[in-house]
KEKE-3310 file (N, C-alpha, C; in steps of 0.2 Angstrom, whole numbers, plus 5000, padded with zeros to 4 digits):
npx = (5407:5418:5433:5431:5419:5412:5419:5413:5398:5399:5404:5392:5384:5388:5382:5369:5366:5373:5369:5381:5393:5408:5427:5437:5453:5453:5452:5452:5452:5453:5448:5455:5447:5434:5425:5430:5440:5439:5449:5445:5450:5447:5452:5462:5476:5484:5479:5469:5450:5445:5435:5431:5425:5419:5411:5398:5400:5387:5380:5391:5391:5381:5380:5392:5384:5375:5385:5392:5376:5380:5388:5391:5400:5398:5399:5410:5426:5441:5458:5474:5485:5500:5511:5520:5532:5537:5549:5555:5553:5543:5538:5533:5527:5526:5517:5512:5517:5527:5537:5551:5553:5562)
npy = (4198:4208:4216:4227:4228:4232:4245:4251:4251:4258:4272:4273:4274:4286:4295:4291:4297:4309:4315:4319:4316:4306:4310:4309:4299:4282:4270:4251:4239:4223:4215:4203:4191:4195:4207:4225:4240:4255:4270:4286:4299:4313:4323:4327:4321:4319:4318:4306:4297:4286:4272:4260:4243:4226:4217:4208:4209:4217:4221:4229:4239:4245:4249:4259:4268:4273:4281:4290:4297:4303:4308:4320:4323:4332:4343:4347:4356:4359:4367:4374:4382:4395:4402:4419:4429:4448:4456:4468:4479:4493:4505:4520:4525:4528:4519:4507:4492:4483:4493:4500:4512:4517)
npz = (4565:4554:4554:4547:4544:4557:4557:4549:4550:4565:4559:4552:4566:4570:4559:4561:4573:4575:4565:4554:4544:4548:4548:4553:4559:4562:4572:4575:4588:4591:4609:4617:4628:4624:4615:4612:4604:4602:4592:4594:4582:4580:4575:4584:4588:4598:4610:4607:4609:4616:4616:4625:4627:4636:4626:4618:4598:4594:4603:4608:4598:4601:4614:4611:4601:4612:4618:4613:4612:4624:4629:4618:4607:4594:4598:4603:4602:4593:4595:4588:4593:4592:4598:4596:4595:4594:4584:4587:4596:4589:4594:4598:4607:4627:4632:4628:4632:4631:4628:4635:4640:4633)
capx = (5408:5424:5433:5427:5411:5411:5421:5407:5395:5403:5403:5384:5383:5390:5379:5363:5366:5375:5371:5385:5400:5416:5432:5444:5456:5446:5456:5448:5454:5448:5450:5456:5443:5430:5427:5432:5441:5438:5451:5443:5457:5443:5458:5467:5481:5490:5473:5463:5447:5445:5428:5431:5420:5419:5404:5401:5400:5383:5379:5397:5387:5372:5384:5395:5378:5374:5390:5387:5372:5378:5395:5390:5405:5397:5399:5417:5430:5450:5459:5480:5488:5507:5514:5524:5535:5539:5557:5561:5546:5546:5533:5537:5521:5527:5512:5514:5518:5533:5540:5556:5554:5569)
capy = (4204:4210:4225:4233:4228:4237:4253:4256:4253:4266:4279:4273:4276:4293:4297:4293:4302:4317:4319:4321:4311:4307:4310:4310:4292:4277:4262:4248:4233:4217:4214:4196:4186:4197:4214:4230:4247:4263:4274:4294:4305:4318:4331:4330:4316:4319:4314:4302:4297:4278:4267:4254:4239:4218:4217:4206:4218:4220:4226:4237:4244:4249:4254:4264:4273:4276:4284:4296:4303:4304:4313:4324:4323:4334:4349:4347:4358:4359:4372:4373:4389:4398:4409:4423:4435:4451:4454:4473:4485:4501:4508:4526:4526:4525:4516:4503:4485:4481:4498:4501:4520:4519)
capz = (4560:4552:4557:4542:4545:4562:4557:4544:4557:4569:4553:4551:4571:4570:4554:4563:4579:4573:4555:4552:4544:4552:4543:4560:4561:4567:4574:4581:4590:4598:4615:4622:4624:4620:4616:4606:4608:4596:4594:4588:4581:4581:4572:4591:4586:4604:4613:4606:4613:4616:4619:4625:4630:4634:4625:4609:4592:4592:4610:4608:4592:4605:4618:4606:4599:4619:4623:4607:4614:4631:4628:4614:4604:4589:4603:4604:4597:4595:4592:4588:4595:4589:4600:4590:4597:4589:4582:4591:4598:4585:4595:4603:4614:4632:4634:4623:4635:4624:4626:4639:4642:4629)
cpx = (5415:5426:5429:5422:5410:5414:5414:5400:5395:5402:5394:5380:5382:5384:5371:5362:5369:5371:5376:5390:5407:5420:5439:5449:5452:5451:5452:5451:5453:5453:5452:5453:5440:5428:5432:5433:5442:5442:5450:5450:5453:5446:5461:5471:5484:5483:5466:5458:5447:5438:5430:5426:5420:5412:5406:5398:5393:5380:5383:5394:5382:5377:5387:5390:5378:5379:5392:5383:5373:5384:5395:5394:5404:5400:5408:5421:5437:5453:5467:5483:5496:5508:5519:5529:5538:5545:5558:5554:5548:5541:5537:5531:5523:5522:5510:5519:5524:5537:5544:5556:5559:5567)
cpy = (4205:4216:4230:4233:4234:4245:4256:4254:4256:4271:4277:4277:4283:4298:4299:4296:4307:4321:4322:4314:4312:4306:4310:4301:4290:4271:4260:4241:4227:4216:4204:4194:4189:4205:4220:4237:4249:4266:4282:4299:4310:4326:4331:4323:4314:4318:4312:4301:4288:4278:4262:4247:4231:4216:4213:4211:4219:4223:4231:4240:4249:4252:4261:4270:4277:4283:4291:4301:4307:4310:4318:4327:4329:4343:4351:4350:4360:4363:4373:4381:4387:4402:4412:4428:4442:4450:4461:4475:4490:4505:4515:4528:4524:4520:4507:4497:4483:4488:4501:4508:4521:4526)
cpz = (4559:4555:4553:4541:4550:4562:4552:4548:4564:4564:4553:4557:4573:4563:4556:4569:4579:4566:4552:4549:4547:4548:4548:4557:4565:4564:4578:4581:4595:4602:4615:4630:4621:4621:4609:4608:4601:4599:4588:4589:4583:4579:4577:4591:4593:4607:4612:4610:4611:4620:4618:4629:4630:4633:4618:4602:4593:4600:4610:4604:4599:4609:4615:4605:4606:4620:4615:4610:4620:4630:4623:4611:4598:4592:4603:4599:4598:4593:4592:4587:4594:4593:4596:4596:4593:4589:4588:4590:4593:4589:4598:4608:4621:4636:4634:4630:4634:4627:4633:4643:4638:4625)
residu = (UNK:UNK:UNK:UNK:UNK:UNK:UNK:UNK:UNK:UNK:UNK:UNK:UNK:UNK:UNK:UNK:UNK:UNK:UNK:UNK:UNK:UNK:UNK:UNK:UNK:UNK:UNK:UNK:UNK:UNK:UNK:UNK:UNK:UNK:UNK:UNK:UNK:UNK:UNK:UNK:UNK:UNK:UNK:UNK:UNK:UNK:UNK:UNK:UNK:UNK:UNK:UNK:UNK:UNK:UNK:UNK:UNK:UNK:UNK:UNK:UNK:UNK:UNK:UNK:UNK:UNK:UNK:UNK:UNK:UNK:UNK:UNK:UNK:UNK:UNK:UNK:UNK:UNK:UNK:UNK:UNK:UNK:UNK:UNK:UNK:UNK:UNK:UNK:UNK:UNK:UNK:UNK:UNK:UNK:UNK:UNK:UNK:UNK:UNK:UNK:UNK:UNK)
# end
């Protein structure tokens, strides 16, 4: 199989085991001698998820599928936090976290 064979049988993967489709980055690359490694963006760019297996494509297909069901990837969720700081407290409540007793 071609790579572009096997990424759109990964997308297929993902489509019959979630119902869903996948829109994350998906890199895949063969192993030396045998073998193939998946990498899911999954929207979290700084930690991918890789599967990887020495398996020939159509057993790593069945594998891949397995490791889908087992891990339960659809579950999974990411979320990108900002901490803010205000500029000056205007608060006059001495209660108020922020607020010096000034």
């Amino acid at each position: 199989m071609t790579i572009a064979e096997i990424e759109q049988a990964i997308r297929d993967c993902i489509m019959d085991v979630y119902n869903k489709q996948y829109v994350g980055s998906l890199e895949i690359k063969r192993l030396n001698p045998v073998g193939l490694q998946v990498r899911l963006g999954m929207n979290n760019y700084d930690k991918p998820i890789y599967i990887t297996a020495e398996l020939e494509d159509k057993a790593f297909l069945k594998f891949f599928k397995e490791e889908l069901r087992t891990r339960h990837f659809n579950t999974s969720w990411w979320f990108s936090g900002y901490k803010t700081y205000p500029d000056e407290c205007t608060h006059v409540d001495p209660r108020c976290g922020c607020h010096d007793g000034k």
